[in-house]
C-alpha positions in Angstrom: 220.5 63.1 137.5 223.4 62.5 140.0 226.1 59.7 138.5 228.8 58.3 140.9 231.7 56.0 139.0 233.4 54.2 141.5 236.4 52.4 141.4 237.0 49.3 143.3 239.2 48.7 146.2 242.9 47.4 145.6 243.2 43.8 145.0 246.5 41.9 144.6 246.3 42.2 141.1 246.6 45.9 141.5 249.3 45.6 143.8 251.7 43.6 141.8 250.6 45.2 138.7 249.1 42.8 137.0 246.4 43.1 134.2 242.9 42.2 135.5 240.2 42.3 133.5 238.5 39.5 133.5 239.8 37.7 136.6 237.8 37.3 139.6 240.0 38.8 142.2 238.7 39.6 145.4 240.1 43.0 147.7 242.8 42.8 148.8 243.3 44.2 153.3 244.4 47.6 151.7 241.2 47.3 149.3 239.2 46.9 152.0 240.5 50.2 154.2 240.7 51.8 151.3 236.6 51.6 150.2 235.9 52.2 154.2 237.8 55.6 154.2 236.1 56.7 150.9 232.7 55.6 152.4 233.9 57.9 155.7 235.0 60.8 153.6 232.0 60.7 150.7 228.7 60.6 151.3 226.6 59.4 148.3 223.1 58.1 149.0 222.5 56.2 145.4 218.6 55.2 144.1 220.3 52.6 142.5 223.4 51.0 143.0 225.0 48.9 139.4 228.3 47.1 139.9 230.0 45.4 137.0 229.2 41.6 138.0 233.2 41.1 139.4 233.7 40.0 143.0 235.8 42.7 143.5 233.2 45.5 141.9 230.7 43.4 144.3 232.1 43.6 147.9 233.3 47.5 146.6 229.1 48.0 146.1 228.3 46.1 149.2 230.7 47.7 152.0 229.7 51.4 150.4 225.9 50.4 149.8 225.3 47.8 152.4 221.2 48.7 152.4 220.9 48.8 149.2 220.1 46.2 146.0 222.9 45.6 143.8 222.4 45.3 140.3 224.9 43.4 137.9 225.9 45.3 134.8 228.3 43.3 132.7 228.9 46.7 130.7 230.5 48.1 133.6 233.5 45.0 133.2 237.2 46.4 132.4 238.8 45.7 129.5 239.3 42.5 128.6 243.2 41.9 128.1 242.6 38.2 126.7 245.8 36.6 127.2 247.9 38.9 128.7 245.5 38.7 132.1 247.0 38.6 135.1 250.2 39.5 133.8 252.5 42.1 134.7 254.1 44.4 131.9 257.6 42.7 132.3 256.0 39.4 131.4 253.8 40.6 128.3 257.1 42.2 127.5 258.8 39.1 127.2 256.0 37.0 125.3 255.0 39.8 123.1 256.1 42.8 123.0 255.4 43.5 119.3 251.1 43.3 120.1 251.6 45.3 123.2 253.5 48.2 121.2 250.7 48.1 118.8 248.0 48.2 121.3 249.6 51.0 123.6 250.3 53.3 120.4 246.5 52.3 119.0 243.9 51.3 121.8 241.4 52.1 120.0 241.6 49.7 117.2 244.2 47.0 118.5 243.6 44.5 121.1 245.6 42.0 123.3 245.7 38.8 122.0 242.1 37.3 122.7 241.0 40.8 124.4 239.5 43.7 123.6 240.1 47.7 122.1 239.1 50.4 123.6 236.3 50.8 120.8 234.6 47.8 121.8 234.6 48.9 125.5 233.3 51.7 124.9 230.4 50.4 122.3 229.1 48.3 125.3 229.7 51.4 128.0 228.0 53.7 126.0 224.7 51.3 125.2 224.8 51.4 129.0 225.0 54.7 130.0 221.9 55.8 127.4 220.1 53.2 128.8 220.7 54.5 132.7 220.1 58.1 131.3 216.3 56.8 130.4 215.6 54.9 133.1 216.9 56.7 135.7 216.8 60.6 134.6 215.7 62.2 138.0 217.8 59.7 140.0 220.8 59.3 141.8 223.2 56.4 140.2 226.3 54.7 141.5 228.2 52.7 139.1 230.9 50.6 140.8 233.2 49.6 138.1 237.1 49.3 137.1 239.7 51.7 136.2 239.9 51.5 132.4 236.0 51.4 132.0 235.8 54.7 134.3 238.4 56.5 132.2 236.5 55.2 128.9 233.2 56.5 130.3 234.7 59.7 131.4 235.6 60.5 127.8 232.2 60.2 126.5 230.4 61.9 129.5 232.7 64.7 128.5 232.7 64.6 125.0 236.4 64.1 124.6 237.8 61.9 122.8 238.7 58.4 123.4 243.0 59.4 122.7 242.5 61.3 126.1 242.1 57.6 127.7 245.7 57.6 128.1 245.9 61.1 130.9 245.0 60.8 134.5 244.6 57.9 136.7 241.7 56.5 138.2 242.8 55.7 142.0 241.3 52.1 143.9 238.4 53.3 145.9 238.2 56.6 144.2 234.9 58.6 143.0 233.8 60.5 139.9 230.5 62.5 140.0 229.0 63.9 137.1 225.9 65.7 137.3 223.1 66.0 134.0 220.5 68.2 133.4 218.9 69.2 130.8 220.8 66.9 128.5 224.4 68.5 129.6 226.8 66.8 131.8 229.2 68.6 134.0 232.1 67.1 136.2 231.5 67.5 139.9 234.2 65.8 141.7 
């Protein structure tokens, strides 16, 4: 089984760096370039094609897959920041930085206010990725998803452990290809 975990294209969210889980933002002109270069540069020719049910996850899916059924996964949604969406770091700073010192130094079992930990994202992720691993096992699989999900499921393809969220960055309109057979799972790209 081929899996592809593809991030979305840039929206203005992104650009001002501002949180957005949750929020419906659409890509941004940059976005847009951005998944049309990847589509030039990668060729990925998906059985099935999941994107996480957000607008921008959506036109992501449909400029990469334009042939192709798209399938809404709400386990593929980023973290939910709660109240702190669509807010930039200077701003959460100001309202509350005591919760967001909590949650940067323990993701795993702090939230934001009205959000999510990383342990609950990755509770839904990984119901989803067993289930894609039984109904799909000789298939080819594109996920398009968010940067904090991608990360998340990264540690668990790879068996290491969720602290590791933290390392590496997961580019707009970039690719991560893992390959599984029999039962192990190797990074390919």
């Amino acid at each position: 089984m081929e899996l592809f975990l593809i991030r979305h294209g840039e929206t203005d969210y992104n650009r001002n760096k501002r949180y957005c889980g949750s929020s419906n933002a659409e890509l941004n002109a940059e976005g847009i370039l951005q998944v049309n270069r990847l589509k030039d540069r990668v060729s990925i020719e998906p059985d099935v094609v999941f994107f996480s049910g957000t607008l921008r996850t959506r036109q992501t899916a449909r400029i990469l897959f334009p042939d192709r059924e798209l399938i809404a996964a709400n386990a593929l949604r980023e973290l939910n920041f709660g109240l702190w969406e669509g807010l930039t770091y200077d701003e959460i700073m100001y309202r509350d930085a005591e919760s967001y010192d909590k949650w940067i130094n323990d993701p795993l079992n702090c939230a934001p206010p009205g959000g999510e930990t990383l342990l609950e994202l990755r509770s839904r992720a990984a119901v989803f990725i067993e289930k894609i691993f039984r109904q799909h096992e000789h298939k080819s699989v594109a996920c398009v998803s968010h940067g904090g999900a991608i990360k998340v499921m990264t540690c668990m393809l790879l068996n290491k452990p969720l602290n590791d969220f933290w390392s590496g960055i997961v580019g707009n309109a970039s690719v991560s290809c893992f390959v599984r057979s029999n039962g192990k799972i190797i990074s390919r790209c």
